[in-house]
N, C-alpha and C positions, 0 to 999 in steps of 0.2 A: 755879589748878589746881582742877577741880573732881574730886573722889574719888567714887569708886564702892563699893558694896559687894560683899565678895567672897559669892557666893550668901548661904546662909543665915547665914554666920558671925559679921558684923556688923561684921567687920572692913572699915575703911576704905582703897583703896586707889587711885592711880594710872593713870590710864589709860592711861600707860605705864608698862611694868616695865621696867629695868633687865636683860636679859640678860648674865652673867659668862660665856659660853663663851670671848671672845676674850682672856680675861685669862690669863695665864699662856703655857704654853711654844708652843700651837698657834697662838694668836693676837700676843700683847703680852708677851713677856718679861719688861718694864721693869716692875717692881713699883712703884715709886713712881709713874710715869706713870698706871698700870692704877688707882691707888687717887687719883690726881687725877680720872680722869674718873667715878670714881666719886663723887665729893666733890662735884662738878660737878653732878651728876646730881641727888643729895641738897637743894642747894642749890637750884634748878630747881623741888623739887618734887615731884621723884619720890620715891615711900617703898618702892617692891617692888622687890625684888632675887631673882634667881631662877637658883641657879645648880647642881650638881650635884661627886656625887664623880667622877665621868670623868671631869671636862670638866680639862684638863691633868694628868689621873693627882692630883688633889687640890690640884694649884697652886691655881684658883681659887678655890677655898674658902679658903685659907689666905691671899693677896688679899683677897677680903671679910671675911673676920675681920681683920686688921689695917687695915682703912678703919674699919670699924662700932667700932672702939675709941671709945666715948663718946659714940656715937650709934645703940647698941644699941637702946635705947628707944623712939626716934623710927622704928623701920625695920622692914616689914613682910617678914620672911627665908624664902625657901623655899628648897631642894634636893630633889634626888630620887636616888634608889639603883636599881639594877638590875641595870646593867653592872658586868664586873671594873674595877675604881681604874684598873687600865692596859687598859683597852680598848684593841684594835688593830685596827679593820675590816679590815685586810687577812688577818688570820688571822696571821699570823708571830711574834707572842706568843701562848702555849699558854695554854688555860684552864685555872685551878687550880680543882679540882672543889668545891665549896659557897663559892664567893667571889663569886658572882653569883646572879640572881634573885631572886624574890620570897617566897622561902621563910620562915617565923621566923627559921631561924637566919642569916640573911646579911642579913636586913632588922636585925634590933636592931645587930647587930656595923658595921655600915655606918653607921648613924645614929649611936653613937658615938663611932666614927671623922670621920663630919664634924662633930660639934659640937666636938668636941677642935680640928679644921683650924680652925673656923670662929670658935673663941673664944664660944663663948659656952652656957649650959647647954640652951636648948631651941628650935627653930626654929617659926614660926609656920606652917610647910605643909610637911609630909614626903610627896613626890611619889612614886611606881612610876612607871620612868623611861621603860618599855615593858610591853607585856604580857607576862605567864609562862607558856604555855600548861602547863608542867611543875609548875606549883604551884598545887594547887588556891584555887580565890579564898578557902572558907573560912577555909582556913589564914591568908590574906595579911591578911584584914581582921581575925584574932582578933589579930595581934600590929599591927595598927597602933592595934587598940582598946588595948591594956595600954600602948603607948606612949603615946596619950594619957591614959590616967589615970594614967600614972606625972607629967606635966607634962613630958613632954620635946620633945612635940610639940603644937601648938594643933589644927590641920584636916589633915587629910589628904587626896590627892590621887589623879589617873591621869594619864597622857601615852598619847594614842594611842590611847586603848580604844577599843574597835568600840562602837558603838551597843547591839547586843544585850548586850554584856556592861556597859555601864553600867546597862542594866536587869536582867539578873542582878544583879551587885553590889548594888543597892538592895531586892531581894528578899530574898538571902541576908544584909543588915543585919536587913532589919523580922525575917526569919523566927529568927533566932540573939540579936536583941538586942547590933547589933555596928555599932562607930562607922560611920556614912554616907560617903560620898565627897561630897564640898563641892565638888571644883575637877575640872576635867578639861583638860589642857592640849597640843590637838592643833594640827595645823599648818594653817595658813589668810591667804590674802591675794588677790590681784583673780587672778591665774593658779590658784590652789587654792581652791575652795567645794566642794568635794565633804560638808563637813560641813556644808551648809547642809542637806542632805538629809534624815540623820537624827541626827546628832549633835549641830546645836546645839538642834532641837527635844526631845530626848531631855535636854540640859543644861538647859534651860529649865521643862520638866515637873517637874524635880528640884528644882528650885528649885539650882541649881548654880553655882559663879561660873567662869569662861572664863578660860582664860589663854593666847592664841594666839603659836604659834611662826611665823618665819621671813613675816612679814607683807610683810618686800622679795622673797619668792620666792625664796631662798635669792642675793639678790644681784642679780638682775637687774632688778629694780624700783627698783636706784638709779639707774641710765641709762647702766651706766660699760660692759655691754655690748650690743652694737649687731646686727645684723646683716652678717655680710663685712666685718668688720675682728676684729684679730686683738687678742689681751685679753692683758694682761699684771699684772692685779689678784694679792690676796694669796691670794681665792680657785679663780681660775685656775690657779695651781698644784697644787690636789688632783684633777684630772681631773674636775670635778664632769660628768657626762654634764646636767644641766639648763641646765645654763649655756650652753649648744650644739646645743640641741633647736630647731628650726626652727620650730614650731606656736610654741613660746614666745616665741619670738624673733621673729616675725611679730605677734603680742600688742601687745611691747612697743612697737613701733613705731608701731603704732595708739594705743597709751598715753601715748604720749609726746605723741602731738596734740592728745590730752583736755587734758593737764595744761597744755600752752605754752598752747591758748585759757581755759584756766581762772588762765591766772599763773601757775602753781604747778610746784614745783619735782617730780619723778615722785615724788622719797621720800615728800614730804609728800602727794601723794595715794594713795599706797599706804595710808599709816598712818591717814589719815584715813577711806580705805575700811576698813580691818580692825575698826576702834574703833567704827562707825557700828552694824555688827548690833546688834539689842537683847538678844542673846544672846550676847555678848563684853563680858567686864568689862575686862579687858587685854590689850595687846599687847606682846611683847616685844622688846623693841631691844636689838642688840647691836653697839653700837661697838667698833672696837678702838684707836681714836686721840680725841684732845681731837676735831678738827675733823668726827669721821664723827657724833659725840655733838651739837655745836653743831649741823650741820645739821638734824640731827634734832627735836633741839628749839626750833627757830625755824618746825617746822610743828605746835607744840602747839595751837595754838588754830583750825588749819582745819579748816573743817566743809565739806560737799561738799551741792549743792543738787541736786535731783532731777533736775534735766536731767542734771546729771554724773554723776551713777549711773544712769541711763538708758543715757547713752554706752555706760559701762561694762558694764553689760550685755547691749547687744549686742556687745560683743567677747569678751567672756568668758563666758557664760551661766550664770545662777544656779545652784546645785546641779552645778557641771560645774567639774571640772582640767583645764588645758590642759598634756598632758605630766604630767608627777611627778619628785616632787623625789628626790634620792638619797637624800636620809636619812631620808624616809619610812618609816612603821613596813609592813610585809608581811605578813599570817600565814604558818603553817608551810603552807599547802596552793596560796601562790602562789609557795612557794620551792624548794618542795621534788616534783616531778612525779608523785612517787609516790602523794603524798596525795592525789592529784584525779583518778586513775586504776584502774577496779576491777582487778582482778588476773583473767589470766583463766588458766585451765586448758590444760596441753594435750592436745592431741586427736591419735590415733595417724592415722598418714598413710593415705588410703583407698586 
């Protein structure tokens, strides 16, 4: 395994992380299973673990705290806060007012609450799990400064941020004298480079360490969906709309031809495109059985030669999504119609 450095921090890290979303009620039930493949993992090589208070309403935390029993030490741990504990994208769980966002007061109360779930006194990367557009950044980054110098937190993080506001952020640090953001952890794999654009060069400027999400394309970069045949996976069943996007799905197929003349199985050339940028420290992997974990790590050691990224981008072209993934972060002015519309006056009838 060779380790990377997480941007400036000095921390040593895996080229794979560990993703915990599928551990618990959405994903993996089986608690002792969930904490085998994590054990697996540990073993392997892997030290970053990355997982969040949503992700099963706090099950998975509570999963990684009972694996990490006795090998707290050895394990490089992040989480992130945002959402309510019981997040419900469909909206059918009501929002209980100051139990989410980025505020002071929902950021300290959240962090510890997961270190409680998580077993242990303080996480080595406390993430903001999306942006807040409702809480001013100063606010966000004065209480992620008092978290680290209380020692509850080592670096601190973003998921998602727009470009411009990572270079806000780093403004509003030098200008207040307020911890840096180290990590920034947006989504990226051969179907998604849109952050090749300005995000990972804005990461890089910073001296920033990368921790990229959903690098199989939220599932479809493992080959199990096809074109005109019908899917019957674990993901399948959440209506994902990318799963089903025809531009993707046109991709994939072209992908899949890359990988059979290069040998290689689609996962492993997924991962080994995500990992290649020099502006990506990690990528995260999220199994949810022993065998989705093996596969994955029998493609640790491929490295992809310039002919095959050549391929690859002519299928998918630099700086460019094919489609978008559901769980992409949005701003409020591509969700909401009003905010990208002047308002206009009305005028009495002539």
């Amino acid at each position: 395994m060779r380790y990377r450095t997480l941007g400036g921090t000095g921390i040593q890290v895996s080229p794979y992380a560990l993703g915990a979303m599928m551990f618990g009620a959405v994903g993996n039930p089986d608690h002792d299973e969930s904490i085998r493949i994590i054990h697996r993992a540990l073993d392997a090589g892997i030290n970053f673990i990355d997982t969040a208070d949503m992700y099963s309403a706090g099950e998975s935390e509570e999963i990684v705290g009972k694996a990490l029993k006795g090998r707290r030490d050895d394990v490089v741990l992040a989480t992130k806060a945002r959402f309510p504990v019981n997040f419900d994208p469909s909206g059918a769980t009501p929002v209980v007012p100051n139990r989410s966002g980025a505020s002071r007061r929902w950021l300290i109360r959240a962090l510890e609450d997961s270190l409680r779930r998580l077993g242990t006194d303080y996480v080595d990367l406390f993430q903001i799990h999306q942006p807040d557009p409702e809480t001013d950044l100063e606010e966000t980054l004065s209480a992620l400064t008092d978290l680290v110098r209380a020692g509850k937190v080592r670096a601190v993080g973003t998921s998602s941020l727009p470009a411009s506001d990572l270079v806000r952020a780093h403004w509003v640090s030098e200008q207040r004298g307020l911890i840096r953001l180290r990590t920034e952890q947006p989504p990226y794999s051969i179907l998604n480079r849109g952050i090749e654009r300005e995000v990972l060069p804005v990461v890089q400027q910073y001296g920033m360490g990368t921790l990229v999400w959903s690098p199989l394309a939220g599932g479809l970069l493992t080959g199990r969906y096809r074109k005109n045949q019908q899917n019957t996976t674990h993901r399948s069943r959440f209506g994902f709309r990318h799963l089903t996007d025809e531009r993707r799905l046109d991709a994939v197929e072209q992908l899949i031809e890359v990988a059979e003349d290069a040998k290689l199985p689609l996962t492993h050339l997924a991962l080994a495109f995500a990992i290649t940028h020099p502006g990506v420290t990690s990528a995260i992997i999220g199994p949810r059985t022993m065998d989705h974990l093996d596969d994955l790590l029998a493609g640790l050691d491929v490295t992809l030669t310039d002919d095959i990224l050549d391929r690859i981008d002519e299928i998918a072209p630099p700086g460019t999504d094919i489609g978008t993934l559901d769980m992409a972060y949005n701003p409020p002015p591509i969700l909401h119609p009003h905010l990208r519309r002047r308002p206009t006056q009305s005028r009495p009838a002539a």
